[in-house]
N, C-alpha and C positions, 0 to 999 in steps of 0.2 A: 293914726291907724283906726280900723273899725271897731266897734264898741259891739260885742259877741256876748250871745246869754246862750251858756248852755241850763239845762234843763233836766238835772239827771245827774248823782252823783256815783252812779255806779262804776264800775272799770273803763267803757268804754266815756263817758263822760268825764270821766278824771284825766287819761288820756290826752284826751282834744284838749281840756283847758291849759294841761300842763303844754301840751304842744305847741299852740297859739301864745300863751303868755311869751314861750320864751320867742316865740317870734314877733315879739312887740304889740302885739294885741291888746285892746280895753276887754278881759274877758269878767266876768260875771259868770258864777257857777254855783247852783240853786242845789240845794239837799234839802230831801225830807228829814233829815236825820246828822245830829251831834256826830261828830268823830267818836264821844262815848257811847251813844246811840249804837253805830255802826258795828263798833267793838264788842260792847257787852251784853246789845238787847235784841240781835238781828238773829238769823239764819244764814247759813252758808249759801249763796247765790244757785249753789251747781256744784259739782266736783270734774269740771273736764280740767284737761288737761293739757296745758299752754306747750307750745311745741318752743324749742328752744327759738328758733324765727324769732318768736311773739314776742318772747322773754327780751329779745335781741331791744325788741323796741322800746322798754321798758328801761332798759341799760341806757340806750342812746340819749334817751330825756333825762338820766338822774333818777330815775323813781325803781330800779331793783335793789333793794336789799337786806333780799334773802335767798335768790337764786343757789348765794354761796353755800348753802347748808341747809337748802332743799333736801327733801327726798327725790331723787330722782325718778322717771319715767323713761331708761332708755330703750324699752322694746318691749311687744306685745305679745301674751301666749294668748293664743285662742285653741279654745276646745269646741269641737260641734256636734253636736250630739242630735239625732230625729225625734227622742224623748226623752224622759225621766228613767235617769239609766241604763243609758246605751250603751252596748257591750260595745258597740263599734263608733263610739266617737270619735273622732278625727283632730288631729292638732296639727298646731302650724303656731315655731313660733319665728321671732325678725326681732330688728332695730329699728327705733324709729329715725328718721333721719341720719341715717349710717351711723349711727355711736352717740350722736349728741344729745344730751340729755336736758329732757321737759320735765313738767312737772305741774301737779294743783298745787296752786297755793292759798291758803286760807285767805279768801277774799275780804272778808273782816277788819282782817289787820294790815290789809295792805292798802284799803281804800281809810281807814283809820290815821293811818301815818302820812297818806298822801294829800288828805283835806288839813289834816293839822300844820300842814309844809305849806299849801298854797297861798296864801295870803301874804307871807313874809319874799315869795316868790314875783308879790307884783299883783297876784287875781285877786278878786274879790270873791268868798264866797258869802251867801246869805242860807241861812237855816230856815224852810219854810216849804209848806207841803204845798207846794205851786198847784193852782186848780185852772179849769179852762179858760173860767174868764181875767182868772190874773194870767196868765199864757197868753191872751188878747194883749193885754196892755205892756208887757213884757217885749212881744214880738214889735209893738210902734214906739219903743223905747231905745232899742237895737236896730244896727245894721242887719245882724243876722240872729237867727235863733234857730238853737238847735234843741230836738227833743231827742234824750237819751235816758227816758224814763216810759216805757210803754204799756203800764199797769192803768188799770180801771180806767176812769175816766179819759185822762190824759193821753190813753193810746189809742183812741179813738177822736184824736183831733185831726191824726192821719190814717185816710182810710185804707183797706186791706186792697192790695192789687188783685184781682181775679184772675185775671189772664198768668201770672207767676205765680201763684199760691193753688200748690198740688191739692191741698185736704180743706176738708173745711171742718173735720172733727179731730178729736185727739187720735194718734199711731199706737199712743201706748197708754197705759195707766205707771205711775210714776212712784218710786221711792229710794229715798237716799237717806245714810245713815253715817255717820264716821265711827271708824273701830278703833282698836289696839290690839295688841297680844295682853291675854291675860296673865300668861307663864313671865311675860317679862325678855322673853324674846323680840329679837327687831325684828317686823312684821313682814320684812324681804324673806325673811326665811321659809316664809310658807309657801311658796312657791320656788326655792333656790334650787329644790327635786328634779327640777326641768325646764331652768332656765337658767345660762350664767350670770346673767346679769338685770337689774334689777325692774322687774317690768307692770308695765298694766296687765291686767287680766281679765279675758274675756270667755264667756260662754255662751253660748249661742243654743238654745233650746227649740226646734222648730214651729214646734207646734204651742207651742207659750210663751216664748219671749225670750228675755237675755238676762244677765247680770254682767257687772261690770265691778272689777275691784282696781281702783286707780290711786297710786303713789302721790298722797296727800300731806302737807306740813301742815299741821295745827297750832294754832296761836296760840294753845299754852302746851297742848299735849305734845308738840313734836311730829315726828315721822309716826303717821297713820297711817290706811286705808279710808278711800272713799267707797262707798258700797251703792254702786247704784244698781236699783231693779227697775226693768223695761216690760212691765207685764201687759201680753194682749188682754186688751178684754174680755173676762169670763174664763180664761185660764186656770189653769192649777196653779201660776204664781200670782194670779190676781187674789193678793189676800189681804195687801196693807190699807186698806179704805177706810178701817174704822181704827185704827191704829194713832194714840193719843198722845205717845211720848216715846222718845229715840228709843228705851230699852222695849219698848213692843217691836216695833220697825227690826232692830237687831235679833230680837228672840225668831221672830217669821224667816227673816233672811236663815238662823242657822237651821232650820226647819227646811229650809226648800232646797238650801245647799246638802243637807243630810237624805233628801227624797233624791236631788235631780243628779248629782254629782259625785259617785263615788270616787274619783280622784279628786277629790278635796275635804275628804272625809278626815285627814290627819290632823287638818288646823281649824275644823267646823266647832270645837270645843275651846279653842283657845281664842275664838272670839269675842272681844267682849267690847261693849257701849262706849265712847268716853263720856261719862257720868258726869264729869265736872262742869259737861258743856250741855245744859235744858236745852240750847236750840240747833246742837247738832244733827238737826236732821229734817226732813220735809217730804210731807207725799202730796201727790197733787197729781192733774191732767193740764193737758193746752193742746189747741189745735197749732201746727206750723203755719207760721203767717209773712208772705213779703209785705209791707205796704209799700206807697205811692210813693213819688220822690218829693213832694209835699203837701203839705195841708193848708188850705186858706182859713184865716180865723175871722170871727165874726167882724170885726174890724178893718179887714181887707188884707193884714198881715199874714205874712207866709212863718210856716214854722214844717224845718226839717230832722228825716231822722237819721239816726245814726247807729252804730251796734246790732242792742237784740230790739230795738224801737225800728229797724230798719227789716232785720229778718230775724225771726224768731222759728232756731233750728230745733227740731226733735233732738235730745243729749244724745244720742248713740251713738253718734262720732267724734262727738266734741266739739263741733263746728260753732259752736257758739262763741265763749271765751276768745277764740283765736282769731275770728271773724270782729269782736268788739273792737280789738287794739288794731286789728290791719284798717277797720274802716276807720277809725280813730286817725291812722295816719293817712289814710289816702286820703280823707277829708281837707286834713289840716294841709296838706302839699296843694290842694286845687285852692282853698281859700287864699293861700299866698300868691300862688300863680292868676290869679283873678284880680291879685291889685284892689286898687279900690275901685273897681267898676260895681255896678251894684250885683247884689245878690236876689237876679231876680227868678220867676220861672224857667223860665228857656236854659239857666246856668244851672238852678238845681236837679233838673230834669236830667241833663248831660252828667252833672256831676255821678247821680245814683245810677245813671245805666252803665257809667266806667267804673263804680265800682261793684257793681252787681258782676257786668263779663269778668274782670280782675279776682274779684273772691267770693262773690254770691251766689253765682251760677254753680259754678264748681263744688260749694259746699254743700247746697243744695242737690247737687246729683248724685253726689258719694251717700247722701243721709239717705235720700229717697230708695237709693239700691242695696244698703242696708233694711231700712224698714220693709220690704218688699222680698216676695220669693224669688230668690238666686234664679236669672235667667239662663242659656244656654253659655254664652260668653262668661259670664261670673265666674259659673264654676267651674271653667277651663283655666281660668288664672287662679282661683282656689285649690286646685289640683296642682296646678304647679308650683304653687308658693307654698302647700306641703310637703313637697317631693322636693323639694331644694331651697335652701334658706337666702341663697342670692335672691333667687326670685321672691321668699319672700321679705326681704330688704326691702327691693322692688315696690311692693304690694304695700308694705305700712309708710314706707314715704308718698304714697297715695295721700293717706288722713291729714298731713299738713301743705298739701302739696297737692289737691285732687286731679288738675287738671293733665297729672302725669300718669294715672290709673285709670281715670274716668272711662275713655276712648276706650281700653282693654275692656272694661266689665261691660260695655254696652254695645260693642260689635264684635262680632264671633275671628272676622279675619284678625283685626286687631289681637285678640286674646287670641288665637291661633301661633300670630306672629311673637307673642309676650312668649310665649310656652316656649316654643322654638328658641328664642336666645338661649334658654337650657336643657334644651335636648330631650322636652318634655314633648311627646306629641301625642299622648290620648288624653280626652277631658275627665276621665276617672269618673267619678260619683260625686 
């Protein structure tokens, strides 16, 4: 069989190795980073949140276990508010995937246990921070090589597609924090006021940005919250930039939650840092980026990407995480389907534009209609996924699923027609 270097030990790199090992592969699987590394000295990659799908594929390889005693994600509140403190805020809340229950889970410990398992699996892994010119001699060493690491250097061995890549600056200014209850309560309860079940939570600020609080397992803390903030530029939530350690990031978040949101004012004191963890948390910016379906390297070798080396989504829908593992698998199905013909241009090319129509597109248009002012269609399916919880069922099996929503938020008959299955027929506000 072929002799495969992936290049990236992140989720979606972990994935494809495990994937391909077990389909008999020579694979080779490169980390900047020790499994204790991973564990003890990293940051949390993102706090989206894996839709059970994802999870599914996770299960099918051997590599879930902790879905069992996750905190679960089975549905979304969103509140929407025009400002900081809108008497008329809107809600709307749903299931995600009709009842099935997703979930983050602390990426850490999950790419932790799956490097420390692969070798005895059959792959090889090597510890070594791969640079461009070893990525030359790596790519004429292999049949194939893939890049699933698309930081500094190395993500610029493949270049950015222009013609599919919307922006070319960042959508948001960035910060994420993991919490707890401080009173010692479970962190579902802060929200249990108006939801039965146990969900992510969204707030939508128009004219600043968003926050997200997402149903998080932490590697030592447990079921936590992810807190991520989506602030526009020069906003009144753009405040975390000079912010130096998780408990600043946490003290701002109860700050803007105390300014923007008086229905969340009950549990804005019972938040608190987890402390035990120095690198629970990260602020930062990035522009959304598709690249190319490969890179040539100086040596004549091709090297492909995969995951967030492949598309790198704005968090606000989570498209990222879940996008890792599907292109993860849709990769590893065409490598087998390919045989050993070679892997060359013309194959790689075909292979990312079937996964781009299959899950890239899609995720890409749900982000983009997020990041952007609600057009006339939007929020005619906003209105009625307020106004009836079917519809909005409907509406959040979008986020793992865009290709079933998309058409409604981006043509008005469409979203006319969505409204109508429930007897919704004015577009509201």
């Amino acid at each position: 069989m072929s002799k495969i270097a992936i290049i990236g030990s992140g989720q979606a790199g972990c994935i494809l190795a495990y994937a391909l090992v077990k389909a008999g592969y020579q694979v080779t699987l490169y980390s900047d980073r020790t499994p204790e590394q991973w564990l003890n000295h990293s940051a949390p990659t993102g706090t989206a949140c894996l839709y059970a799908e994802v999870i599914d594929i996770e299960r099918e390889l051997g590599m879930d276990f902790w879905s069992q005693d996750m905190f679960p994600a089975q549905g979304v509140l969103l509140e929407s508010a025009r400002f900081a403190n809108d008497p008329e805020a809107t809600v709307m809340k749903g299931r995600l995937e009709y009842g099935r229950s997703g979930g983050a889970i602390d990426q850490r410990m999950r790419i932790h246990r799956w490097l420390e398992d692969f070798e005895a699996l059959g792959g090889t892994l090597i510890i070594e921070g791969v640079t461009p010119e070893r990525a030359d001699k790596i790519a004429l060493e292999n049949e194939l090589t893939v890049l699933a690491a698309g930081k500094a250097d190395l993500g610029r061995l493949i270049p950015r597609d222009d013609h599919r890549s919307l922006y070319d600056r960042p959508q948001r200014n960035l910060a994420m924090t993991l919490v707890r209850s401080k009173s010692g309560k479970h962190v579902k309860d802060w929200f249990s006021d108006r939801t039965p079940y146990s969900s992510t939570k969204f707030d939508f600020f128009a004219d600043s940005g968003e926050y997200f609080a997402v149903p998080y397992t932490h590697k030592t803390a447990g079921h936590t919250y992810g807190f991520l903030f989506e602030a526009r530029e020069g906003s009144r939530i753009d405040r975390f930039g000079g912010c130096k350690s998780g408990e600043e990031v946490t003290a701002h978040a109860r700050d803007i939650i105390r300014e923007f949101a008086p229905w969340e004012h009950h549990m804005v004191d019972d938040i608190e840092y987890v402390s035990e963890d120095p690198h629970a948390w990260l602020v930062g910016r990035f522009a959304p980026m598709v690249r190319r379906p490969f890179g040539r390297l100086p040596s004549g070798g091709l090297i492909m990407p995969v995951g967030d080396t492949a598309i790198t989504f704005d968090p606000i829908c989570g498209q990222g995480g879940n996008f890792a593992s599907r292109s993860a698998k849709y990769l590893t199905q065409e490598i087998v389907r390919h045989q050993d013909q070679p892997f060359d241009e013309l194959w790689m090319t075909e292979v990312n534009l079937g996964m781009w129509e299959k899950y890239g597109r899609g995720g890409c248009d749900i982000t983009r209609i997020f990041l952007e002012t609600p057009s006339p269609a939007t929020e005619i399916v906003l209105h009625a996924a307020r106004n009836d919880e079917r519809a909005a069922d409907a509406y959040y099996y979008g986020f793992p699923h865009p290709e079933s929503i998309v058409p409604a938020l981006t043509d008005i008959n469409v979203a006319r027609s969505f409204a109508g299955q429930y007897g919704i027929t004015q577009s509201g506000g």
